[in-house]
Every structure is written in structure tokens, then in C-alpha cells.
C-alpha positions in Angstrom: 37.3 8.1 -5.3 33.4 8.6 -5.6 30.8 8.1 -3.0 28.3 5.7 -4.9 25.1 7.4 -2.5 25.8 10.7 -4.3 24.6 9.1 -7.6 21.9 7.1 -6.3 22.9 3.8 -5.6 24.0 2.1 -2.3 26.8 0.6 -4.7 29.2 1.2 -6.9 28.5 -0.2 -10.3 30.8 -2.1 -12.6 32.4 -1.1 -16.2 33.0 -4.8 -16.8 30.6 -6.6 -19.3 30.3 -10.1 -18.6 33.2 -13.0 -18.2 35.1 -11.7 -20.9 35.6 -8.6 -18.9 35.0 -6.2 -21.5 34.9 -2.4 -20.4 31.8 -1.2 -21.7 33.1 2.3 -22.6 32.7 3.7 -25.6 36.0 5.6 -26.9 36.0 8.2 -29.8 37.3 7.2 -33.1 38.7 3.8 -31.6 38.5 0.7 -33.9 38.3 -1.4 -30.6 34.4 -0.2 -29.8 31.6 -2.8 -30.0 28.2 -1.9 -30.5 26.9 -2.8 -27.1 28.5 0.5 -24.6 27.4 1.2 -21.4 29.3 4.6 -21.0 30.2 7.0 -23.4 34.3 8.1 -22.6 33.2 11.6 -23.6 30.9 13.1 -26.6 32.3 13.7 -30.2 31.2 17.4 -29.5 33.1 17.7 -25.9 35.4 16.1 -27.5 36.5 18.5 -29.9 36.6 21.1 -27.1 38.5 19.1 -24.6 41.2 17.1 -26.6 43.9 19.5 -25.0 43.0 18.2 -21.6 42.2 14.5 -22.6 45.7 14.6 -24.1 47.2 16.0 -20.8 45.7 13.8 -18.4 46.4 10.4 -20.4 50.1 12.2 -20.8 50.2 12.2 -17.2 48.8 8.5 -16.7 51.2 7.2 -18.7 54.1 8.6 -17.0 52.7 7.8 -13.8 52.4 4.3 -15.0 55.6 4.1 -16.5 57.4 4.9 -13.0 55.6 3.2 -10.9 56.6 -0.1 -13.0 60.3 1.0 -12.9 60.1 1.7 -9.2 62.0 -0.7 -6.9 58.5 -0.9 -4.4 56.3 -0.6 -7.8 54.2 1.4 -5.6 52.3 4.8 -5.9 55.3 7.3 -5.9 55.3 11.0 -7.0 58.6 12.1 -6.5 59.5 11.9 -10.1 59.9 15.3 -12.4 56.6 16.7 -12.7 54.6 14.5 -10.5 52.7 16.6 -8.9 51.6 18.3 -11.8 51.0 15.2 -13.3 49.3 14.4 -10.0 46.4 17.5 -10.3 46.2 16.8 -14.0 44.9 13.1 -12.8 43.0 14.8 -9.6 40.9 16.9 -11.9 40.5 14.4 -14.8 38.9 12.0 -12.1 36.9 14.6 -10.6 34.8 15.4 -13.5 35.1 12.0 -15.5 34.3 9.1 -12.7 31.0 11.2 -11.4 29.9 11.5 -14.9 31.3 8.0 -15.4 28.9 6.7 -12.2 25.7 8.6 -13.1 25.9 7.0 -16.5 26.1 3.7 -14.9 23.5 3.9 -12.4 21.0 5.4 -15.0 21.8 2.4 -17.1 21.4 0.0 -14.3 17.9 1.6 -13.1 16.4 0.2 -16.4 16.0 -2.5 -15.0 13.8 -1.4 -11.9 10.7 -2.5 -13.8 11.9 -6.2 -13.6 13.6 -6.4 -10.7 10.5 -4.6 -9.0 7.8 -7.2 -10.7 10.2 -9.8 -9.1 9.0 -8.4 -6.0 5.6 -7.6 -6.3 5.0 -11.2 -7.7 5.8 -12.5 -4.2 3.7 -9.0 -2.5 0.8 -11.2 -4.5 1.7 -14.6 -3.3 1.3 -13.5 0.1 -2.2 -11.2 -0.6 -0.2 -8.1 0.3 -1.6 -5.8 -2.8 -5.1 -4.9 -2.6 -7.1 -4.3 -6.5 -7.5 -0.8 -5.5 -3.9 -0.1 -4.4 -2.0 2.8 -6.4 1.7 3.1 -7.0 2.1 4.8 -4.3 0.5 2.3 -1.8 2.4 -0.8 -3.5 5.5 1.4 -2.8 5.1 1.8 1.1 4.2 -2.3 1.5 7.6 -3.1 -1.1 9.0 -0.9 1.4 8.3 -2.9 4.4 10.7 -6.0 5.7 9.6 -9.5 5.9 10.0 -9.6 9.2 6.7 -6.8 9.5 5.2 -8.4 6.8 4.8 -11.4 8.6 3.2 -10.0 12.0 0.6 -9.0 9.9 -0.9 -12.1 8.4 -4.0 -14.2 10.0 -3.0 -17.7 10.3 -4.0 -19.2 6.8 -7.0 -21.7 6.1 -5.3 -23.5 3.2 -2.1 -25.7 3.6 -1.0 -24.1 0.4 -1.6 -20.4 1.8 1.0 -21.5 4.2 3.4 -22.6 2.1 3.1 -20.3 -0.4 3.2 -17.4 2.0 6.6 -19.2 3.6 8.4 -19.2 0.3 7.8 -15.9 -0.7 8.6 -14.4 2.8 11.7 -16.5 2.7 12.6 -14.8 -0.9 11.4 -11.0 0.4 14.5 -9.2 1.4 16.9 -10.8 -1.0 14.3 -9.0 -3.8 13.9 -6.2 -2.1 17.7 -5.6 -2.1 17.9 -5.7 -5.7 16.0 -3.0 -6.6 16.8 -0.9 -3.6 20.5 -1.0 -3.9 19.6 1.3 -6.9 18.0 4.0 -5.2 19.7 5.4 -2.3 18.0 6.6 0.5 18.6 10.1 0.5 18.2 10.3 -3.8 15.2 11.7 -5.1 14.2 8.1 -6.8 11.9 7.1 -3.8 9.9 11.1 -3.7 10.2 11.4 -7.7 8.9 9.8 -10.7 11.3 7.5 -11.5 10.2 4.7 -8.8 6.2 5.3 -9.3 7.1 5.2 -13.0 8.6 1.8 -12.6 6.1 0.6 -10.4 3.6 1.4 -12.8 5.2 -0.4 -15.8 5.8 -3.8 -13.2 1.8 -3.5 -12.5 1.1 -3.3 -16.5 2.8 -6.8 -17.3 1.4 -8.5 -13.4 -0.1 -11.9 -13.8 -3.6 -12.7 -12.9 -3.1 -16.3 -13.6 -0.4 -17.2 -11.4 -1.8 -19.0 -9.2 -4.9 -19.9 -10.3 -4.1 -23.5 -9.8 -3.3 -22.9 -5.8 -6.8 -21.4 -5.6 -8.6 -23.8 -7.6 -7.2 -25.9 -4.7 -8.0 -23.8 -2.0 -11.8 -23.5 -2.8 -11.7 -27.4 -3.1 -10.7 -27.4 0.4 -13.0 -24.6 1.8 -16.2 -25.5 0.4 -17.4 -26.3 3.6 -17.0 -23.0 4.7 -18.4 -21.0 1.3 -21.9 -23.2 2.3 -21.6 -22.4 5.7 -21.4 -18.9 4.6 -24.3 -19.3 2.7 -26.1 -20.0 5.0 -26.4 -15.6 5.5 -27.0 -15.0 1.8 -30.5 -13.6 2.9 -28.2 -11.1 4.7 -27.8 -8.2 3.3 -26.0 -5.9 6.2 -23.9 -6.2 9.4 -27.8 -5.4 11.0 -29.7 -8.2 9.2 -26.8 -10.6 10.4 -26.9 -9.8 13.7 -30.8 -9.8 14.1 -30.5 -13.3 12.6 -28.0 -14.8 14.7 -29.3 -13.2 18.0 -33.2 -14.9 16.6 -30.9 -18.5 17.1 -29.3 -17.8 20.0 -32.5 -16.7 21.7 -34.4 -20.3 20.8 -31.4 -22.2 21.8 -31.8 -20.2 25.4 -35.9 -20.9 24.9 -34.5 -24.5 24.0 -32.6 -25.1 27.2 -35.2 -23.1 29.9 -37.6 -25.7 28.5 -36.0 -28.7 28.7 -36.3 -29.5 25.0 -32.8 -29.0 24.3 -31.4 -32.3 23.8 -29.3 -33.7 26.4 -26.6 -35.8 24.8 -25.8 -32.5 22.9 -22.6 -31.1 23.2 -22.0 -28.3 23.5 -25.0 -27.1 26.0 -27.3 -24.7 25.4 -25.9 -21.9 27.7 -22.4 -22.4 25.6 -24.0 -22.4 22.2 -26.1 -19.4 23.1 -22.7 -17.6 24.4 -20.9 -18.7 21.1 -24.0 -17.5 18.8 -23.8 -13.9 20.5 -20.4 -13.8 19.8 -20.2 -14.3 16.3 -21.9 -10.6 15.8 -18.3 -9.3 17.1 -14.9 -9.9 16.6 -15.0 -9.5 12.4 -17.4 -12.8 11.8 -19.5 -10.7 9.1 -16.3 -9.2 7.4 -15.2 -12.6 7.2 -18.6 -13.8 5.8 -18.4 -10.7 3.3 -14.9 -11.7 2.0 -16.5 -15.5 1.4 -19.0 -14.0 -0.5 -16.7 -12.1 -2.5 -14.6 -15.3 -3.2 -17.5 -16.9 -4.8 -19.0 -14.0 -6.8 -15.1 -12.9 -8.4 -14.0 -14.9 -11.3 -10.6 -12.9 -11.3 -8.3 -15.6 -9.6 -5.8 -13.2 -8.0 -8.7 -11.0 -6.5 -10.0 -14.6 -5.3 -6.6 -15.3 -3.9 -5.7 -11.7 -2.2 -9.6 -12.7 -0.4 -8.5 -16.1 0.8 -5.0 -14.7 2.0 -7.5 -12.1 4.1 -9.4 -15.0 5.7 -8.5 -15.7 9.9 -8.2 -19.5 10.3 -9.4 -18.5 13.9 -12.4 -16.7 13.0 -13.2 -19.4 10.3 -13.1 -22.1 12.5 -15.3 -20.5 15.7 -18.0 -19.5 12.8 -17.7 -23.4 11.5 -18.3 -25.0 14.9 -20.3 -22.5 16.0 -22.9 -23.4 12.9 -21.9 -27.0 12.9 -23.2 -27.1 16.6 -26.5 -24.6 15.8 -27.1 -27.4 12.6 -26.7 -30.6 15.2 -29.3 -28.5 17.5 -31.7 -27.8 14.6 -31.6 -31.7 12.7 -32.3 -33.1 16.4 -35.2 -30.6 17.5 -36.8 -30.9 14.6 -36.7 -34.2 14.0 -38.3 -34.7 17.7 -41.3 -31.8 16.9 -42.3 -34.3 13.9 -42.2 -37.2 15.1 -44.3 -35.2 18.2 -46.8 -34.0 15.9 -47.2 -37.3 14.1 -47.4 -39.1 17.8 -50.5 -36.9 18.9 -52.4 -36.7 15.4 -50.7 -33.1 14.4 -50.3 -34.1 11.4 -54.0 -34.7 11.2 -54.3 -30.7 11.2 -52.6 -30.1 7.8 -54.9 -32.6 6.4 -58.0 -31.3 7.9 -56.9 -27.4 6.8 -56.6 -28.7 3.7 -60.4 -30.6 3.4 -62.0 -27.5 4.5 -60.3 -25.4 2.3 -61.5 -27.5 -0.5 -65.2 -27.5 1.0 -65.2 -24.2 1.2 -64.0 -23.8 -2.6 -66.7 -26.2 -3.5 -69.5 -24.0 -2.1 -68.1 -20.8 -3.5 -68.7 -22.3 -6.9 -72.5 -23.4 -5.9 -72.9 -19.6 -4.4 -72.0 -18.5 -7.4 -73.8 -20.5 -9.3 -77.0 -20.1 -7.2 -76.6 -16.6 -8.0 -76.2 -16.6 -11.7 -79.8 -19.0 -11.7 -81.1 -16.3 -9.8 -80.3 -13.4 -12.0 -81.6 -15.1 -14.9 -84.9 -15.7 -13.4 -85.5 -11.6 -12.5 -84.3 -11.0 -15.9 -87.3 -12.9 -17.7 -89.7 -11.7 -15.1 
């Protein structure tokens, strides 16, 4: 009798109250009533003004109900005496009541929007969906999306728990997006209004911080490899500075391998690990380097986990064997510039600076001491 969408729901909620399959209506003046109601049959005030009609209309249920169970088909017939008045009396009894009847209900169920909604955004912040500086309104539009478009949006994770994680709660997505959505049609005001911001809002207030603080915990074990590569650029303070320092290493490793002193049994050669230097000042490597920063300088665990659900495994692992390879380079060049040094006296040099500097020291102090001799001598003159 009632289209559920013109109430603001996608379904058509129930007057039974759990298995006992009480009807949670609440009748005037009737011993029967419990204190738990859902629906009001009408107020004490309407009541009063409408008893005429109430008395009419359950009048006419009655008899409908009584001939229908004395029919031979016991079907809906109203060809007895005064069945189609009895008929409108019904028509217009339903008209007004179930609407009213259905409002009540949805309003009831939307109460619990907050929870269902939190359900959801608890699995928005598995998956690193929710930036800190997102408002209702943002939250909204990514609740909004399907699992299916969340998922084309995600770097492939670093962590084998990012993975996971991220599998479970796109698994759950849909189903908890349903819940709260078959509450609010799509063509109610819910969705432009108040009354979804509102409950986004009060699912925000009561978020955990600390869900998954263990899964990070573990996550940073695993990456801290990658947080010292990243410092590595802590002297870094822009995408310039980055890129003038990784183009300074990339131009000695070409200097390395035009001279012939790039080592040999190196992989990979100097013309690839020049190419892959130049490269990490493109594609999003100082972004990336930013975000590793951030992980180690928040102490907030979900702002640490939204960072490592932004981290590209791909990007990660070109900018780790990109620096494992620069390191390799360094350890070995270096190593063969000492041992070079100590092979043709240079190491003689550092000591000899330093025995002249001392000299010289010592005959500042007999300059100056000359002098104050010196002064003394004109003074008593």
C-alpha cells in the first residue's frame, strides 16, 4: 500500500519487535501496551478528535474480517451489504495511518545511522581511505564510493598486514554500506540535509585512534629499512634540495665510470645507476620520502597508519635499490681512495698539516712573547 522511497528508505520497515513478534504500537488506553513502542497508533489529543472515524474504520475491519472467514474461497470479497462503503472507510484509514505509520518507523530506524555509519568508517580507516583533515562532507563522498572503485585506487601495499587488512575490510565494504544506505533513499533529502552530516559527525566523535596500533607497530618493524633509507635526505629540506642532491650522485657515478674507477664487478653499471639516480627526482620519490618522514615524526597511530596505507610498494622498492646500489658504489670507492692514499704516503699529508699547524702555533706564542719583552724595555727607557 505505501511506496517505502517516499519516506526515505529503500525498504519497508517492520512493526514486529523481536522473536516474540510483538507489534510495537502503542494503542490509547489499552492495558496491553509495554513501555518499549516504536509507533504511536494515534495521539491522546487526535485522538479525542478522531474517535468517530477510528470507530468507523475498525467497524468496517471487523466486518470485512468477519466475511471473509465465513466465505466459501475465504478470500478478499466485497459484495457483502455495505462493502464498499466499508471498503473507502478502510481506503482512507490506510491512507493517512500507514504513511504516518512508515515515517515513524524510518525516523526510529535512522537512529541508528551513527553506529551503523562508524561500522563503516572503521573499515574507510583500515584501508587509509579518510585523510585527518577530511570534513563530513568529504568522509560522505568516499562512504559513498563501492569497493569495487575503492580498490583501483590503492598503491600496492609494503606491509603483508596492509594487504590483509585492506582485503578484509574491502571484502566487508558493501555489505556496510547497505546498512546505513537502505535508510536513506536516493531521491530523500537525508544525503543533501543535516541529518547524514549530523550522523557522520557523531560516528567521527566516538572513532578509535588505537585500532590498530598493533598492525602498525608491526609495519614499522618491517619497514625500518626504508625509514633509514629515507633518512638518508633528512638534510633535505625541499623537492629542490632533493633533487640537487641526488643529481650531485648521479653526476660522480657518470665521473665514476668515464674514469674507469667505477668498480667492475659492480652491478648494476654506472650508466644504469646514473639513469636510476635521475629518475628518482620524478615519478613521486620525494612525496614518498615526505610521507616516511611524517611516519616517524607522528605519534598518533592512525595518522601513522593512513601514511603507510599511502606508501607505493613500487616507488619504495626503486628508491631502496636504487640507494642500496648508490651505498655498494660508495663503501667500494671509498674504501679503494684509502687504501690509495695510504699506498702512496697520502696519509702522510694529514700528519704533516697537522705538524705545521702546531709549529706555526708555537711561534705565534714566541712572537708574542718577543713582543711583550719588547714593550717593557721602551717602557723603562
Amino acid at each position: 500500500r505505501v511506496v517505502a522511497e517516499w519516506a526515505g528508505s529503500t525498504y519497508r520497515p517492520t512493526l514486529w519487535l523481536g522473536k516474540s513478534n510483538f507489534v510495537a504500537v502503542e494503542l490509547p488506553n489499552a492495558q496491553g501496551n509495554r513501555g518499549v513502542h516504536v509507533v504511536k497508533f494515534i495521539p491522546q489529543a487526535e485522538y479525542d478528535k478522531r474517535s468517530v472515524q477510528l470507530t468507523d474504520a475498525a467497524m468496517a475491519l471487523a466486518r470485512f474480517g468477519y466475511y471473509r472467514e465465513n466465505s466459501l474461497s475465504k478470500t478478499e470479497d466485497w459484495s457483502y451489504a455495505d462493502g464498499k462503503t466499508d471498503y473507502l472507510i478502510i481506503q482512507s484509514f490506510c491512507d493517512r495511518w500507514v504513511n504516518y505509520a512508515l515515517t515513524e518507523l524510518v525516523k526510529h530506524k535512522r537512529n541508528d545511522l551513527p553506529l551503523l555509519l562508524s561500522e563503516q568508517i572503521a573499515l574507510a580507516d583500515a584501508l587509509g581511505a579518510i585523510k585527518t583533515a577530511d570534513g563530513s562532507k568529504e568522509v560522505l563522498a568516499r562512504l559513498l564510493q563501492n569497493s569495487k572503485t575503492l580498490s583501483v585506487q590503492f598503491r600496492s601495499g609494503i606491509t603483508k598486514a596492509i594487504t590483509e587488512l585492506r582485503a578484509e575490510a574491502l571484502a566487508k565494504w558493501d555489505d556496510a554500506q547497505d546498512a546505513w544506505l537502505s535508510l536513506v533513499a536516493l531521491n530523500d533529502h537525508a544525503l543533501e540535509g543535516d541529518l547524514l552530516l549530523s550522523a557522520i559527525q557523531k560516528a567521527l566523535k566516538k572513532r578509535s585512534k588505537n585500532t590498530h596500533a598493533a598492525v602498525v607497530k608491526k609495519s614499522l618493524s618491517e619497514i625500518r629499512p626504508i625509514l633509514d633509507t629515507a633518512a638518508l635526505f633528512a638534510d633535505c629540506e625541499n623537492a629542490d634540495d632533493f633533487s640537487e642532491l641526488v643529481t650531485g650522485l648521479a653526476t660522480l657515478v657518470k665521473s665514476l665510470g668515464d674514469s674507469g674507477d667505477y668498480p667492475a664487478d659492480i652491478s648494476p653499471d654506472s650508466s644504469t645507476l646514473t639513469d636510476s639516480l635521475n629518475a628518482l627526482t620524478e615519478g613521486g620519490i620525494w612525496m614518498t620520502i615526505l610521507k616516511l618522514r611524517g611516519i616517524n615524526q607522528s605519534e598518533d597511530p592512525l595518522r601513522q597508519w593512513q601514511l603507510l596505507c599511502e606508501l607505493d610498494g613500487v616507488l619504495i622498492n626503486r628508491l631502496m635499490m636504487t640507494m642500496q646500489s648508490w651505498q655498494q658504489v660508495h663503501k667500494r670507492v671509498l674504501a679503494n681512495i684509502t687504501a690509495y692514499n695510504h699506498s702512496h704516503g697520502g696519509h702522510q699529508i694529514s700528519e704533516f698539516r697537522t705538524q705545521i699547524e702546531s709549529t706555526l702555533q708555537e711561534l705565534h706564542q714566541v712572537l708574542d712573547a718577543m713582543q711583550s719583552v719588547a714593550g717593557e724595555q721602551y717602557d723603562n727607557a
